[in-house]
N, C-alpha and C positions, 0 to 999 in steps of 0.2 A: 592193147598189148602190142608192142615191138616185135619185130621179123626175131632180133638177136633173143627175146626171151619167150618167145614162143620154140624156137629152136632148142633154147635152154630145158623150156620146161619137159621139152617132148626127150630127150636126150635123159630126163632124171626120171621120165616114165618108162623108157626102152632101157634105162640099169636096172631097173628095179622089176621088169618084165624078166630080164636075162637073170637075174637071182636066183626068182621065183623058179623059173625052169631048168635053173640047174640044181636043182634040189631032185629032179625027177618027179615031179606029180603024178597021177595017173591020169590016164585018157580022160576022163570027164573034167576030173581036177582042170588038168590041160587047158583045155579049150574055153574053162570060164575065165582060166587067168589071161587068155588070149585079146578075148572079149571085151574082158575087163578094161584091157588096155588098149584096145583099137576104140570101144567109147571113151575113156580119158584124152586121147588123142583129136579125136573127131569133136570134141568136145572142146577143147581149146584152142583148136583153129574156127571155131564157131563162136566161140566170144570174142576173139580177136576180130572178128568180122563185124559182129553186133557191137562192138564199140566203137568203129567210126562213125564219123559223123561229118556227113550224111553217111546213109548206111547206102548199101555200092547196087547198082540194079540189081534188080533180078536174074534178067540172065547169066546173070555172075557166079548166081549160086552154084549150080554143077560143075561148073569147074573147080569152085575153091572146095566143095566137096570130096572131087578127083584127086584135088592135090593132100588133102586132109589123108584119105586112106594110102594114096603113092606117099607120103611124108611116115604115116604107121611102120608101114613095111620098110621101108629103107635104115627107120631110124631104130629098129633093131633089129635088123637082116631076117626076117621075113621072107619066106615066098610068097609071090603076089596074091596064088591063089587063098593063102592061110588067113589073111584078109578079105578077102573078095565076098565068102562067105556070109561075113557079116554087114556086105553092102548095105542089104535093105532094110535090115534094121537102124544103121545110121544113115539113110537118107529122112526113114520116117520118122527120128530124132530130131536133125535138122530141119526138116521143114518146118515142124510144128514148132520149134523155138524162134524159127524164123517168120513164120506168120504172124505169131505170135507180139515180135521186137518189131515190127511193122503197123500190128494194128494200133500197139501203143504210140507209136512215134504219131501215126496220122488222129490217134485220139489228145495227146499232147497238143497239137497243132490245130484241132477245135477250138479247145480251151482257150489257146491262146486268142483265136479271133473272136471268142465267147466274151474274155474278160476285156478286149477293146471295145464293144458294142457297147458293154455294161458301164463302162468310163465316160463314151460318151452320151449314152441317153441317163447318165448322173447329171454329166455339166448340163444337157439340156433342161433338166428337173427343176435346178437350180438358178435359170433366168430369170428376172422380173415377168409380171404379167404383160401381157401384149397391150391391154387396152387401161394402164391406167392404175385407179382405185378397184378393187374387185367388187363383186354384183353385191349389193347392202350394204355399202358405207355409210351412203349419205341417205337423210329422211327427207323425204317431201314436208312443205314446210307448211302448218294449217293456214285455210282463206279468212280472212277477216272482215266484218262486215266494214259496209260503206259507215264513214263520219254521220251521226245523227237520226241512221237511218233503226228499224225496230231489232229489238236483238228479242231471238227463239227465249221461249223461259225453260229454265232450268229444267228438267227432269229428275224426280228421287232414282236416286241411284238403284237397281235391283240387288238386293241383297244375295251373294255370291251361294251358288250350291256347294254343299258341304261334299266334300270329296268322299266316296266308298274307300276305306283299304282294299287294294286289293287282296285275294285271299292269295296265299302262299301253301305252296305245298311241302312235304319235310326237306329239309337242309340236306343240300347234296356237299359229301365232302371232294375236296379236290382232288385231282388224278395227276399222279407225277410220273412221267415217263419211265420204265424199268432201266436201271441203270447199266449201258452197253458193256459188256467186257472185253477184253484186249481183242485182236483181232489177232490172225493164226504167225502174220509176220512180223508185229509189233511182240510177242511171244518168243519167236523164231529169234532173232534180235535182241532180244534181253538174254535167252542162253546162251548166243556166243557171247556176248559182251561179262556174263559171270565167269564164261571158262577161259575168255583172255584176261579178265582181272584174276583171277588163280593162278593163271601160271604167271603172269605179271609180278605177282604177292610172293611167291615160291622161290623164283630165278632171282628178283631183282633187276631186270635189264629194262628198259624200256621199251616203247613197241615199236619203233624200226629198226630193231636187233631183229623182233621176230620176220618183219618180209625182208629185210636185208640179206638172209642167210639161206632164202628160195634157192634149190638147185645144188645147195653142197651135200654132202654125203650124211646119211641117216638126221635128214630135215625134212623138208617136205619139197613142193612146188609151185607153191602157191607167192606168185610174185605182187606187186605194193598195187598195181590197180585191182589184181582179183583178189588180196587182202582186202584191202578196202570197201570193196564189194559184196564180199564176205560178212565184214561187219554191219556194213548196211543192211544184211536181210536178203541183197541182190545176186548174190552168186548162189544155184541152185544146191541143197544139199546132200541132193544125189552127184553131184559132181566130183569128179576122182581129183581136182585139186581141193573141195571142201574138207573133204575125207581126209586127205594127205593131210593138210594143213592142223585137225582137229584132231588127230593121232599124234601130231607131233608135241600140242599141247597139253594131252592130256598125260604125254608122259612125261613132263614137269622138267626136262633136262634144258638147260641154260644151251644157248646157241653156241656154234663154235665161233673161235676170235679170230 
């Protein structure tokens, strides 16, 4: 995600915050919608970060954490402290998505030297043999007597023993492995991909009308890489841009032009 639509998206989080709270909630109300929206926030400057490539050191993290809740407060006029609050629970967010996008990068990055190895001890597999013909090609060739000298007499052949059947015991039938079923994101994945073919089916527009119009008023915020993402299974669906994005579908309205 881009500096300009990660600013965009935070800016359609902090309208939609300021709605929320001029409606008057009450005190509990209040502070979950608060919540609500300092993790959406913290939240997509944290996939903005888990989508470079390389992803940036470590030491980096606290700081772009820093900037993550100073960008909350600012981008809907906040007091620092009405924020602050909810530091540690978005630290222990962000770590754990960020250990997380790390272990996978360096398990990624096995694989990869996993399937070089496997490449080349193929080509190895497949050289000729080192010495030649392999062991029993060739038979030793019988000795034959000396010209005129006495030759052994024959021998009656012994008549060959008759073989036992072996005895068998009863006929085992075959075992066919239990046939796997989906797994929780290849699942995951199939629902949104029915509920953007439904509003697809409904509206008529095609589907970069729908991340096209991230950021305008009563749409969502969910822009074309976290779309996409989205659709893959990869954008989490506790995320306040899933969320956004899948309310906006399900209420079947054609984007604006």
């Amino acid at each position: 995600m881009e500096r300009a639509e990660l600013d965009q998206a935070v800016a359609e989080l902090a309208r939609q915050l300021c709605e929320d709270l001029a409606a008057g909630p009450p005190g509990d109300v209040r502070e979950r919608v608060i919540e609500r929206y300092v993790y959406a926030v913290v939240n997509n400057h944290l996939q903005a970060m888990l989508a470079a490539r390389p992803l940036p050191p470590e030491n980096e993290s606290p700081r772009r954490l820093e900037a993550a809740l100073a960008h909350a407060a600012e981008a809907a006029g906040l007091p620092r402290e009405a924020v602050e609050r909810y530091r540690k629970a978005a630290e222990k967010h962000w770590r754990a998505n960020e250990d997380l996008a790390r272990g996978l990068g360096a398990l990624g990055a096995f694989h990869q030297r996993l399937a070089a190895v496997s490449k080349r001890l193929a080509m190895a597999l497949t050289l000729p043999p080192l010495w030649g013909l392999p062991i029993g090609a060739s038979k030793a060739q019988p000795e034959t007597p000396p010209p005129g000298g006495p030759s052994a007499p024959e021998l009656p052949a012994k008549p060959a023993a008759e073989a036992k059947p072996a005895e068998q015991g009863p006929p085992v039938a075959p075992q066919t492995p239990a046939a796997e079923g989906p797994g929780p994101r290849e699942a995951e994945v199939k629902r949104r991909k029915a509920l953007l073919k439904e509003y697809l089916a409904k509206t008529g527009v095609r589907t970069s009308r729908v991340w096209r119009c991230a950021g305008q008023a009563n749409t969502h915020s969910c822009h074309k890489p976290e779309f996409y993402a989205w659709l893959k299974g990869e954008l989490p669906t506790e995320s306040a841009t899933a969320q956004s994005l899948e309310r906006f579908l399900r209420r079947g309205e054609p984007p604006p032009e």
